[in-house]
C-alpha positions in Angstrom: -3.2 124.3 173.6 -6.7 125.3 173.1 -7.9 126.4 176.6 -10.8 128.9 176.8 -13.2 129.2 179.8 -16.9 128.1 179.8 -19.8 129.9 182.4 -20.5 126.8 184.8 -23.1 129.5 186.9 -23.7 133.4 186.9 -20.4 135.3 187.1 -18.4 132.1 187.9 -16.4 130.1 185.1 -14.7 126.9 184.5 -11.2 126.3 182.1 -11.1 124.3 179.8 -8.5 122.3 177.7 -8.8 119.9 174.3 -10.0 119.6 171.4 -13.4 118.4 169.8 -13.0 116.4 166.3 -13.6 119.2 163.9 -10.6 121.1 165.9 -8.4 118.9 164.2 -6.9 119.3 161.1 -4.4 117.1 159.1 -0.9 118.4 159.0 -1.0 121.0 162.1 1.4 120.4 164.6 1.1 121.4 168.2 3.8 122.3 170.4 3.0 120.8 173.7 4.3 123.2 177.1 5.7 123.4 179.7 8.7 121.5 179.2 9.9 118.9 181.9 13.4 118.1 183.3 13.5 114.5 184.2 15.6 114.1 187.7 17.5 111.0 189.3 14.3 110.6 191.6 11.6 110.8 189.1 13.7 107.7 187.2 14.5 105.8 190.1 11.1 106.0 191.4 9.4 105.4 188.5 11.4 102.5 187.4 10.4 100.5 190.9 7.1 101.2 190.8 7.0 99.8 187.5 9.2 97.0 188.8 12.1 97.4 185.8 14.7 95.8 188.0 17.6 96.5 185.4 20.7 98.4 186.6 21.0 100.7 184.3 18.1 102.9 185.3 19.3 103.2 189.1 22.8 101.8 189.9 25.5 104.8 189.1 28.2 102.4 189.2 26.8 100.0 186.5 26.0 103.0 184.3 29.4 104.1 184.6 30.6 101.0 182.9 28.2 101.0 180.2 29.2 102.7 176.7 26.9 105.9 178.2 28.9 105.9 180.9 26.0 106.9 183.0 22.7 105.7 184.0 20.0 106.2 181.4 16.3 107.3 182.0 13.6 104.5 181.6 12.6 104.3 177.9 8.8 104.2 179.1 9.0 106.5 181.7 10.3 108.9 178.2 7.5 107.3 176.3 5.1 108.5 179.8 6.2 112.0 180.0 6.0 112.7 176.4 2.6 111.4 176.0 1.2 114.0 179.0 3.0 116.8 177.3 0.4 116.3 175.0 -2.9 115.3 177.2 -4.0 119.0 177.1 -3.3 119.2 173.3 -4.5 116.0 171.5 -6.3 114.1 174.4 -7.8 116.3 176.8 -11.3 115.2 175.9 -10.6 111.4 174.5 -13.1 109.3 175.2 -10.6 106.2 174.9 -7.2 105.6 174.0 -6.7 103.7 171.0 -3.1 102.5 171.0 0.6 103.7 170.3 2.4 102.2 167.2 5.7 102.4 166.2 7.2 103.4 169.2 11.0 104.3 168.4 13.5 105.4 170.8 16.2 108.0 168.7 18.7 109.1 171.4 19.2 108.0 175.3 17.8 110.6 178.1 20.0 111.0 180.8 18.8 112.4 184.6 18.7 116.5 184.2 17.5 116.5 180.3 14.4 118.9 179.6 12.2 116.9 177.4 9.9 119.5 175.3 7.4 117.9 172.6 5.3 118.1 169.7 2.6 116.5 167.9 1.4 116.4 164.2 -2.4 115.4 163.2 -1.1 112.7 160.8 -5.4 111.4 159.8 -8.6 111.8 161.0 -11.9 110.2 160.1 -15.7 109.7 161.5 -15.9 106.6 163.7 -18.3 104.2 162.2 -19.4 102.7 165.6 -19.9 106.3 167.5 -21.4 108.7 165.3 -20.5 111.2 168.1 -17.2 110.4 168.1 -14.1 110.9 165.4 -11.0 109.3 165.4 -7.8 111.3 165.4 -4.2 109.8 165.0 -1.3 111.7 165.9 2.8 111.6 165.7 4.2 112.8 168.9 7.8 114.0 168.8 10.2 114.4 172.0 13.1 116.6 172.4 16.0 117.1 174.6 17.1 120.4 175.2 19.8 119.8 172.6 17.6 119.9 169.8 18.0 116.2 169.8 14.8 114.0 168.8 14.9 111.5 171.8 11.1 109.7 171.0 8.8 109.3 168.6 5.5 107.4 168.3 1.9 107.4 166.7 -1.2 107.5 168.7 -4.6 106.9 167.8 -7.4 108.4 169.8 -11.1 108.9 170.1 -12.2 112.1 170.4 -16.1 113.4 170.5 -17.5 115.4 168.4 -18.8 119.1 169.6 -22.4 118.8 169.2 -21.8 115.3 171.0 -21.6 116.8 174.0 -24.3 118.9 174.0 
């Protein structure tokens, strides 16, 4: 994470998180902290406010008779969580999002996993419409606190430049 404080006023200072453009460089991969353990309540809650009426996320008994004989978490409240694991990283200064591709769950979650994640500059390039501005697509990565991959999906974002923002 690149955080660093700037001087808003004499003796008084302001953190800071994200990355301009020129910060990123094709190939690095961050790893994204602090980790997050997904509970019962954070599922339930967000799968009714989203309005994902499906059993599986909330009704023990149904998950008991299903082949994970449990309930699993939401797929997008996995897809949510993992994506701000990486705000401070990758998208801390976006000017806009851009969209997620290829989305692919790899394993279930399951209420009490810790999801950690990562993400890997996969391109970069000047935009063409906003010469202060570069986009920056990414692969994010989550993990479960077995080691096992449980998301992964591409997102493409617009980040300024530095002297933009001067």
């Amino acid at each position: 994470m690149v955080r660093h404080s700037r001087e808003v006023d004499e003796g008084r200072y302001r953190e800071e998180y994200g990355r301009y453009y020129e910060d990123f460089r094709v190939g690095d991969v961050y790893e994204h902290r602090p980790k997050r353990t997904v509970t019962q309540d954070d599922n339930i809650r967000f799968t009714l406010l989203t309005m994902n009426n499906h059993p599986l996320h909330y009704d023990d008994t149904y998950g008991e008779d299903t082949e994970f004989g449990e309930c699993l978490v939401n797929s997008t409240l996995t897809l949510a969580v993992v994506t701000g694991m990486s705000v401070s990283d990758v998208s801390y200064k976006t000017v806009a999002n851009l969209g997620w591709d290829d989305v692919r769950l790899t394993n279930p979650v399951f209420h009490g996993d810790t999801l950690s994640a990562e993400s890997e500059v996969l391109t970069k390039r000047e935009s063409e419409s906003r010469p202060g501005d570069g986009i920056v697509t990414v692969e994010t990565r989550g993990y479960k606190q077995t080691g096992e991959q449980v998301i992964e999906f591409e997102r493409t974002v617009l980040i300024p430049k530095r002297n933009a923002e001067e």
